[in-house]
N, C-alpha and C positions, 0 to 999 in steps of 0.2 A: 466150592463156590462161596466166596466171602459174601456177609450177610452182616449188619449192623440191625440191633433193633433199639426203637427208638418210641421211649412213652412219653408223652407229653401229659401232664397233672397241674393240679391246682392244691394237692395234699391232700386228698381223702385218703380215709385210713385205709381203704379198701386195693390202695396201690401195693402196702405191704402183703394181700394174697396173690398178688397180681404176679409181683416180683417172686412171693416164696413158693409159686406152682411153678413158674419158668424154671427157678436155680435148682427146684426140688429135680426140674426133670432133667437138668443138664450133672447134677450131680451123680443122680441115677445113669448115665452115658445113655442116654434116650436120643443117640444124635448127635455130630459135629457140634458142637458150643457156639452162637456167634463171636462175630471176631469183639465185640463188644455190648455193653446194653448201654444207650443214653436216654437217662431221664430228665426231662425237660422240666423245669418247675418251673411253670408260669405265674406265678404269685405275685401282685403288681409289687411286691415289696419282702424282702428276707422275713420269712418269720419264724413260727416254731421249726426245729427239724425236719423234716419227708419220713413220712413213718417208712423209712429203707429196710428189712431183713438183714443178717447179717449177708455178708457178700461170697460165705460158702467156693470161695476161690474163683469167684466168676468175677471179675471186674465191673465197677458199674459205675459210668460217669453220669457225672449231676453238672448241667448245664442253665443257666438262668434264659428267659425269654422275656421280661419284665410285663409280661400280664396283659399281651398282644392278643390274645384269645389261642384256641387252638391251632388253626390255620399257621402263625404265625410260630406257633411252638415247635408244629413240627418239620417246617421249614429250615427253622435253630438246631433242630436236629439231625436233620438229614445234611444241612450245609456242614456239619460237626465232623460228620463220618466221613471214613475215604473207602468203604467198600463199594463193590457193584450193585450189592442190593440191600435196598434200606426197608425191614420189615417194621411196620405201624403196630401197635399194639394199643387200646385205651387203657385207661390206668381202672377200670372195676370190669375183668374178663380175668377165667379163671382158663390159661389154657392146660388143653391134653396130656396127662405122662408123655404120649410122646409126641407132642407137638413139634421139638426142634428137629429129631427124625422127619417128619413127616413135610417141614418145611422145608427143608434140605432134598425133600424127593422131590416136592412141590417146584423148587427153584430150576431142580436140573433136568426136569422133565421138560421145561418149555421151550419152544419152538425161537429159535432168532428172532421172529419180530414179533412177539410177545412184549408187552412192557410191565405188564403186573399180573399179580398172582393171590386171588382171595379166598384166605382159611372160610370154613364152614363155621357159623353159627347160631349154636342154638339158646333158647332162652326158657330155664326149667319153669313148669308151673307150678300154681301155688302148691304145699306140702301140706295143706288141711284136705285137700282136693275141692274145696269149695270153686265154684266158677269165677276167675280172674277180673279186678276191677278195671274200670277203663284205663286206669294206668298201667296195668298190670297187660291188657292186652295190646294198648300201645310198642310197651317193650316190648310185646316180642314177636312185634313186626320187622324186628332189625333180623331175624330166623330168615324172612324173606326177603331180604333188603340187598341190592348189587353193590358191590362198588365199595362198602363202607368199613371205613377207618379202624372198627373195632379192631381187624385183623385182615389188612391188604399191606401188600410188599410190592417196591414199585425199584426198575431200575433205575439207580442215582445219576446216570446219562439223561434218564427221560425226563427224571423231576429237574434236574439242570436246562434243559431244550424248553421245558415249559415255564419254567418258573418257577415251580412247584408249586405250593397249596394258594389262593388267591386271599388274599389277608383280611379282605373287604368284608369277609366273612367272620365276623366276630366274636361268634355263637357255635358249639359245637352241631350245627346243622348247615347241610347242604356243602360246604366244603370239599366233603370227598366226591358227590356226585359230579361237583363243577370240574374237579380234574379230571375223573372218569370221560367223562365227553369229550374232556379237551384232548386227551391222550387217544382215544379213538378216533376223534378227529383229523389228529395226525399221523395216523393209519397203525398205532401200536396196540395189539390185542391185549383182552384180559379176559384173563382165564379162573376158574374155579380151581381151587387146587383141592385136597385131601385133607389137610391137616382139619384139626377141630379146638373149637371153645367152647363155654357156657359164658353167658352173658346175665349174670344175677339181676334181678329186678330190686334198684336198688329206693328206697325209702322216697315221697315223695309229699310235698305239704299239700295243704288243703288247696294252692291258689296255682299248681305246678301247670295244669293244662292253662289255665289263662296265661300266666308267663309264655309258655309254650307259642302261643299267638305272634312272637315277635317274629317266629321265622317267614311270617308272611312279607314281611322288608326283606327277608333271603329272597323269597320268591322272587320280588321285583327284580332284583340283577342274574338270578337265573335266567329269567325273560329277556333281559335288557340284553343277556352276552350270547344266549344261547336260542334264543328265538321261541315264538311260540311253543314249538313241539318239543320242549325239553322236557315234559311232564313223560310223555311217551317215551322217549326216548333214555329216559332217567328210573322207567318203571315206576314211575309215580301217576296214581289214581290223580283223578279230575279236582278232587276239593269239595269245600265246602264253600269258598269264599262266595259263589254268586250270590248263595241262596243268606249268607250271613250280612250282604251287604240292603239286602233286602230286608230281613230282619230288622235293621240299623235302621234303615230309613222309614221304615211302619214307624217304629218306636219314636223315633224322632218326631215322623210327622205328628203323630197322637200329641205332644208334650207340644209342639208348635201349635196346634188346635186348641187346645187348653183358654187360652183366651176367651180366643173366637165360639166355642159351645157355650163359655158362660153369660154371653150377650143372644144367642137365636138357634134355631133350631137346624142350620144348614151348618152351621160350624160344629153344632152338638154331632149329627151325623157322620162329620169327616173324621171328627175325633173318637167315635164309638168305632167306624172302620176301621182308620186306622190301628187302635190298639187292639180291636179283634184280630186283625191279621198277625200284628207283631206276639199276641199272646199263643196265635193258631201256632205261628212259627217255632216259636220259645217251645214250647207243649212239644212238637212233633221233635226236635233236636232232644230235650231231655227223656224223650220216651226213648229214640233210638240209641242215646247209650244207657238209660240204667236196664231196657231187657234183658241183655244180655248176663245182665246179675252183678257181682252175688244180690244185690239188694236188701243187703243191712242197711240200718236206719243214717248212719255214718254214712254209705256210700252213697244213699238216693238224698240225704242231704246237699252234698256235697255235689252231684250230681243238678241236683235243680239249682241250687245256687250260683253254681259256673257257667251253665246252659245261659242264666240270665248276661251274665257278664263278658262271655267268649266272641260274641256276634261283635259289638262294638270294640272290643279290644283288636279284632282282627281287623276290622276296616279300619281303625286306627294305625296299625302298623304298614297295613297297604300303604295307606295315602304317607305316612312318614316314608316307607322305600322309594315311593315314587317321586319323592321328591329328591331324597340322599343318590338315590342313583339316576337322576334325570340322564346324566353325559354318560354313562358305565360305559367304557369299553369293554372288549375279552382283555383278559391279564394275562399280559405279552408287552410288547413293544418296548415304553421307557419303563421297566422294571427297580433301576436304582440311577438318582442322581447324585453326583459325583461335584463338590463344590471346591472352589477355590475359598482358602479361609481369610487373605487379609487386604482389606478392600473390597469383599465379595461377602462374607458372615462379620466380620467385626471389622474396626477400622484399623487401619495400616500405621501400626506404631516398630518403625524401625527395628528391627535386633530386639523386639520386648518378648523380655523373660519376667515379665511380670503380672501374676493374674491380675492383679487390681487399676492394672489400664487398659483392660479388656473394655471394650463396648462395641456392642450389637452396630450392625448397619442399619438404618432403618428398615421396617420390613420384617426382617431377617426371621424372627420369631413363627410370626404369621406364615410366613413363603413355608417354613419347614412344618409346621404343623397342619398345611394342607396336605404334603405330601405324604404325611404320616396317618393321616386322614385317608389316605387312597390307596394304604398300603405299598406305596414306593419306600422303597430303601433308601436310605441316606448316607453318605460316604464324604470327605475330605481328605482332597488331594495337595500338598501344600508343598511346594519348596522354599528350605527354612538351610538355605547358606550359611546364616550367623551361625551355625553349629562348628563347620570348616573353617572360620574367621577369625573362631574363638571366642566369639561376642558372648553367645549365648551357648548351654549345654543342653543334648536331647531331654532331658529330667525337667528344666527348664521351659522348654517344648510344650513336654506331657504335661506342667503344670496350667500353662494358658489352655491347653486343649481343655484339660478337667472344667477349668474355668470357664470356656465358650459351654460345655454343655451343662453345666449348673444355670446359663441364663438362657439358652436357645433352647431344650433338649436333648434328650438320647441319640448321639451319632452312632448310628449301626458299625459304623469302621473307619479307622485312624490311617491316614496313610501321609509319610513324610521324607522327603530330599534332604539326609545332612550334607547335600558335597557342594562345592562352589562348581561354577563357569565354567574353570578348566581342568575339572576331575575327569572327565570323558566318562560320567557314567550313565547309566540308561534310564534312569530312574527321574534326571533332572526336567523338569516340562522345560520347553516342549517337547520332550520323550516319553514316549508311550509307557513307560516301567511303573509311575505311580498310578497310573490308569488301571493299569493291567493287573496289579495287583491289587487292589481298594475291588475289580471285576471277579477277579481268583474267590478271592474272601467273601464276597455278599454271593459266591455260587451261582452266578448268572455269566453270559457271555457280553464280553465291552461291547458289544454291536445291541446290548438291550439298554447300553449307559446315558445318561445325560451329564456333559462335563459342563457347570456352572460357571465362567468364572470374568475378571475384569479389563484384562491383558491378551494380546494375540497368542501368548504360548501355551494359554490355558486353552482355548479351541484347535491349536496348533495339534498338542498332547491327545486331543481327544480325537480329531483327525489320525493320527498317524496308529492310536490305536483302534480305529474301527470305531470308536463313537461319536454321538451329536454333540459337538460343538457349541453353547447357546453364549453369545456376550453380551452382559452387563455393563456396558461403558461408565468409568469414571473422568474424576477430570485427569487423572494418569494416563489415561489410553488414546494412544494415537491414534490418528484422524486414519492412517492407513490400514490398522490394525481394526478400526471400524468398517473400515469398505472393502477388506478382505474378507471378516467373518461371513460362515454361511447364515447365521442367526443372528439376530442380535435382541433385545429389549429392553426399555429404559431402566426398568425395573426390576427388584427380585419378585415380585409377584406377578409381572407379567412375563417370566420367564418360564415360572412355573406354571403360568395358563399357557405355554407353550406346550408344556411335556404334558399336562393332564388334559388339553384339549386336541391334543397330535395334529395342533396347524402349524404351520411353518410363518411366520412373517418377519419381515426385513427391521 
């Protein structure tokens, strides 16, 4: 059973143990070898080397994701591989001698409609034996944790069906639960398998749990896509958020009273309530995590000082998610749009093989950085005849290409027609071939596509290949070419409030 794994990092050194336990155990023959390892370096930008081990005859490709977050990483990796099953690994998990055995039993034990397979993990305790700090027993809550990415292997049909990871997700949390649901959902089991790791408790600063706070913005589109009962359903406890948001607002009130106590005695009142309660609050959170110990002077420091700070940083991030995901769909439907490049992203310079008469459409910038914003893929589908002409050379091409995404941004995928009119090839819009391919490459099906573009063949192309249609009219585009389309909008930005509002209008 072929099997890809696929670690998605940021370069912590701790990728190199990650890496020399897997190669140690495939060199040891602990198990069928994957048919490869892809490690994702999400680093918004090239920097020092990936602390890599040597490669001990086990191939190990290094793929860029340009510092999309997780989600997005390993999406770049799973779209990378062509086997059936794509096994996740985080880049600080030390797995088993025989973990690649044991995945290999894992994979071929499961049932047909199974879709994933999650390794065992544990998470060692401290080696003083002193009792574990709150960070310390955070981590190794992941020991109990469903669903999660440390070590889950998913088939590459299913993360294709679904979309894979939802990209919205920008933080290594909640990410694998969203798919989890979404995959059972669509009625694909998952299962515990046998294999095992250790999950080190790795180093953590003084301000790690207030950070920590941002996933409360996850929470909001977990709700948003998944309804009320995704806590339950995710095997996620209740929270703290009511009782923090309460917190917040003692405290607040008190600082709001402030005035008002130093003029009379009924203000003085509301603001001695108020901050008794916020103080009761504060008191009762820092008691219930320093109990549990160790209680060095370091940790109940640090302890009362975050207690102070946690309550408002969470209701902070609430009210930020609920505002970032006010629309959130589930992540499905227009998963990548698909643009026409000239007249549709820059303007329409004849046969140009020149970057330096490139210029934006208006808009153009904006329209793509919403959908990058929302986690939609981005793609350009272009027929570029001056190649068959002779005008222009594909190199030529690739150069204005370079050139639109030095001023628009990162196009997730290139796609281009060098044939004239009457090559008879498949690929020319409105022929479904550059659809279909720009579809192939971003690892999604053309019925999840949005084709952007200014001309009837652009919606034509997108018709014939199973996708949405949407036109842009310029002054090029016939009147008939207008009252055919199924879509149309005046605009690039209201095109895109098409696809990320999922309404349809004329």
């Amino acid at each position: 059973m072929s099997c890809t794994v696929v670690i998605p990092t940021i370069g912590r050194p701790s990728l190199r143990v990650t890496l020399h336990a897997l190669l140690t155990a495939l060199r040891d023959g602990a198990g069928p070898a994957p048919h490869e390892i892809i490690v994702v370096d999400d680093r918004p930008a090239p920097g020092a080397p990936l602390p890599l081990p040597p490669p001990a005859g086990q191939r190990i490709r290094v793929i860029r994701s340009g510092g999309r977050g997780p989600a997005a990483a390993r999406n770049a990796g799973w779209r990378a591989a062509t086997t059936e099953w794509i096994a996740f690994l985080d880049d600080d998990v030390v797995p088993e001698a025989k973990w690649p055995a044991r995945l290999a039993a894992d994979l071929a034990a499961l049932p047909p409609e199974a879709g994933g397979s999650q390794g065992r993990v544990s998470v060692p305790p401290p080696q003083d034996g002193r009792a574990p700090t709150d960070w310390e027993r955070n981590t190794a809550g992941l020991a109990e944790a469903d669903w999660i990415t440390a070590d889950m292997a998913y088939r590459r049909g299913l993360l294709a069906e679904l979309g894979g990871f939802d990209e919205r997700f920008r933080r290594a949390y909640r990410e694998d639960a969203d798919l989890a649901l979404r995959a059972m959902d669509a009625g694909h089991g998952l299962v515990l398998g046998e294999r095992r790791l250790t999950h080190p408790v790795r180093p953590a600063g003084f301000w790690a749990s207030v950070r920590a706070q941002a996933g409360n913005a996850d929470d909001v589109l977990m709700w948003r896509v998944h309804g009320p009962s995704w806590r339950r359903r995710a095997g996620e406890g209740r929270g703290l958020l009511r009782r923090h948001v309460l917190t917040t607002a003692a405290g607040l009130l008190a600082l709001a009273a402030l005035p008002a106590a130093a003029r009379g005695r009924r203000g003085a009142a509301v603001a001695l309530t108020a901050a008794g309660t916020w103080a009761a609050l504060t008191a009762r959170f820092a008691h219930e995590r320093i109990r549990p110990g160790p209680r060095t002077p370091d940790e109940v420091t640090r302890m009362l000082v975050t207690s102070v700070a946690i309550p408002p940083a969470a209701v902070w991030h609430r009210v930020r998610g609920l505002a970032v995901h006010r629309r959130a769909r589930a992540w499905g439907g227009t998963r990548a749009v698909l643009f026409d490049r000239d007249d549709t992203l820059i303007r329409d310079v004849p046969y140009n093989g020149d970057p330096a008469r490139v210029e934006p459409m208006p808009g153009a910038r904006r329209a793509l950085d919403r959908l990058r914003r929302h986690g939609v893929r981005i793609g350009v589908v272009s027929n570029q005849s001056g190649i068959a002409k002779g005008r222009i050379t594909a190199g030529d091409v690739r150069r204005v290409n370079a050139r639109v995404e030095e001023l628009l941004g990162r196009i997730d995928v290139w796609e281009f027609c060098p044939h004239d009119g009457g090559d008879g090839c498949g690929c020319r819009k409105p022929r479904p071939g550059l659809v279909e391919r720009a579809a192939e490459r971003l690892g999604v099906p053309p019925s999840a596509c949005a084709v952007i573009g200014d001309i009837g063949g652009d919606v034509e192309a997108a018709a014939a290949a199973g996708a949405r249609g949407i036109l842009v009219p310029t002054g090029r585009t016939l009147r008939t070419e207008i009252a055919r389309a199924p879509e149309t909008a005046p605009t690039l930005d209201a095109a895109v409030d098409l696809v990320l509002g999922g309404r349809r209008r004329r």
